[in-house]
C-alpha positions in Angstrom: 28.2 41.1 51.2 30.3 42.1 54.4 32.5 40.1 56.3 29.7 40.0 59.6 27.3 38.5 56.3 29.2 36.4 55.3 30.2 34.6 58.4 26.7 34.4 60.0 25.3 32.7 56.3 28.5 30.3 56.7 27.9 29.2 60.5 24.6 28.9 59.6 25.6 26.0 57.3 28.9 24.8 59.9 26.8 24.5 62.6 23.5 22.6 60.3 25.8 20.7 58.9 27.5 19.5 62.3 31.0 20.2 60.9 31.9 21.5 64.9 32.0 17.6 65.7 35.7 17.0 64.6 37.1 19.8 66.5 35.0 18.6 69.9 37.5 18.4 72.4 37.8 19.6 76.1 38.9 22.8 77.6 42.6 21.7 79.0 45.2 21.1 76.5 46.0 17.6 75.3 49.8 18.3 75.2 49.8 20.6 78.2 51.5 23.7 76.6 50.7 27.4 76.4 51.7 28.6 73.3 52.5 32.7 73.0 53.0 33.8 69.2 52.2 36.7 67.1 48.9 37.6 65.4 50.3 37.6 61.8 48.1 36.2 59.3 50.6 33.5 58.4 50.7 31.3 61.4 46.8 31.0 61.7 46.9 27.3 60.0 50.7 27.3 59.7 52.0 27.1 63.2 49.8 24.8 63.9 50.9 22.2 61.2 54.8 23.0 61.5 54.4 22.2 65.6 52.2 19.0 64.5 49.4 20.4 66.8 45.3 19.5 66.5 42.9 21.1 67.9 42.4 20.7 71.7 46.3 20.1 71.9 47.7 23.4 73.0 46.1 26.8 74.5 47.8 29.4 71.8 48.2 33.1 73.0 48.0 35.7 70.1 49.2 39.3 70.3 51.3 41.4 68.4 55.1 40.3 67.8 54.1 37.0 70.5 55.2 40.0 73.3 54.7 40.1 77.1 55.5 43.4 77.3 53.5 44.2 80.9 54.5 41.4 83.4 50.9 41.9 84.9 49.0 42.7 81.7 46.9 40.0 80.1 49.1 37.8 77.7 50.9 37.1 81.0 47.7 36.8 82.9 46.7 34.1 80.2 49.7 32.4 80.8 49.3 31.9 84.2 45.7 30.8 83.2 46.9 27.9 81.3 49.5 26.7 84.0 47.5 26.8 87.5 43.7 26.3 86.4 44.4 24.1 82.7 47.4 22.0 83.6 49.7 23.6 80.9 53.1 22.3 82.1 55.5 23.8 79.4 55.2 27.3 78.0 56.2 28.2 74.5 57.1 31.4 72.6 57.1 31.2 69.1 58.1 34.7 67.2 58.9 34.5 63.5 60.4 35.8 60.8 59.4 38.8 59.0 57.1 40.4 61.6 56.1 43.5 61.6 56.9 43.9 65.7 60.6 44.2 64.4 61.7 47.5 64.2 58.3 49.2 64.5 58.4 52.5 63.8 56.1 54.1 66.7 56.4 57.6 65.4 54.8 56.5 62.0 51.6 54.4 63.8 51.2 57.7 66.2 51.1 59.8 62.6 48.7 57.4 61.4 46.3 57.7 64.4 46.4 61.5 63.8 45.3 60.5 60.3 42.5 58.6 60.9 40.7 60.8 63.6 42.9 61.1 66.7 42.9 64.4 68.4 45.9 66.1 69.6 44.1 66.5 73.0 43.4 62.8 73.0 47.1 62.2 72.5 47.9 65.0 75.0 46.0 63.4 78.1 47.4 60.0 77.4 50.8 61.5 77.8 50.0 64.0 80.5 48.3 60.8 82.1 52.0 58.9 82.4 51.4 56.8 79.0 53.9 57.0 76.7 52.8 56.1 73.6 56.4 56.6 72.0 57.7 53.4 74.3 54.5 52.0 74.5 54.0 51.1 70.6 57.6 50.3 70.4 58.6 46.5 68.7 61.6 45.2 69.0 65.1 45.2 66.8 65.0 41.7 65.3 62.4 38.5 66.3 65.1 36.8 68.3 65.2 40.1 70.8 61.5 39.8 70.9 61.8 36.5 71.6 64.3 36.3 74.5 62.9 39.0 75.9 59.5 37.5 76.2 61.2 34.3 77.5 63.4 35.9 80.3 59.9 38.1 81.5 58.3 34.6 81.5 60.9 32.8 83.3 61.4 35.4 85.9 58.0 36.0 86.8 57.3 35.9 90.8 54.1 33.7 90.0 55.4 31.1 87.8 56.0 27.7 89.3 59.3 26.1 89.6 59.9 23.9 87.2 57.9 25.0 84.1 60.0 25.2 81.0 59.6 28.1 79.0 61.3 27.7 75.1 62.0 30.5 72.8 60.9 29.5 69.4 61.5 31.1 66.0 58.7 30.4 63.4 60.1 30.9 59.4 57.0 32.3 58.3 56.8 30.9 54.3 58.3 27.5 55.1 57.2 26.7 58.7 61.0 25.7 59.7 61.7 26.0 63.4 65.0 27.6 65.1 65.6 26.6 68.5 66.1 30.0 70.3 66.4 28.8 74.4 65.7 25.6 75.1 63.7 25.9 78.1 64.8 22.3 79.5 68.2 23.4 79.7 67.4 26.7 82.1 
């Protein structure tokens, strides 16, 4: 059975068997926080449970290596989102350990695109066209770069309000143990 399969037959069933009803909640977050953090398989039921968050408590931003790499792309867009129409007051980013944003090796995704189909010319245009794909699929050196550097574009942004706290969190992936990277209160 494929994954599309299998998910329709068991919605079929969550939605019969009215299993939504404990997750009912409204669309603004109940602790007022925007959460930005990375994709990685890990922190799907993890993060929640180390930061003692339920559903409905927090609007969480997923993306590779919890980066905002385009101040006017659309993690930061979300962001905003959460502050000025759903009453987020605080924002958090939470990188973690182990990611595979750290030390990305660009050259090595660009070879894998070439395997799986990508033309030369296709590569070619997007270069010609001002995209650099070499700086555009780079990580990061280590999660706490990643981290501070997602903070400090946060912070500085011309459209966030004074006064929002943005903290720099770092996730231990296996044990769910939280480092304190910037504490946002003290900025």
């Amino acid at each position: 059975m494929s994954n599309l399969n299998e998910i329709l037959e068991y919605n079929q069933q969550f939605v019969q068997n009215k299993e939504y009803e404990s997750y009912m909640t409204d669309k603004f977050p109940g602790k007022k926080m925007a959460i930005v953090t990375c994709m990685d398989t890990r922190l799907v039921e993890l993060l929640p449970r180390a930061m003692n968050l339920r559903n409905g408590d927090a609007k969480i931003i997923k993306n590779a290596g919890a980066v905002i790499s385009q101040p006017f792309g659309s993690v930061m867009r979300s962001v905003l989102v959460a502050i000025y129409e759903l009453k987020a007051e605080e924002v958090f980013i939470v990188g973690h350990t182990g990611c595979g944003m750290a030390a990305l090796d660009s050259n090595r995704v660009i070879s894998s695109m070439r395997e799986r189909g990508i033309s030369e010319d296709t590569l070619s245009t997007l270069e010609n066209s001002g995209i650099k794909l070499q700086k555009w699929l780079h990580g990061f050196s280590n999660e706490k770069e990643g981290i501070i550097g997602t903070v400090n574009i946060v912070k500085k942004h011309p459209l966030l309000p004074a006064g929002i706290p943005v903290h720099g969190l770092l996730i231990d992936s296996a044990t769910g143990a939280l480092e304190l990277v910037i504490d946002g209160y003290e900025q």
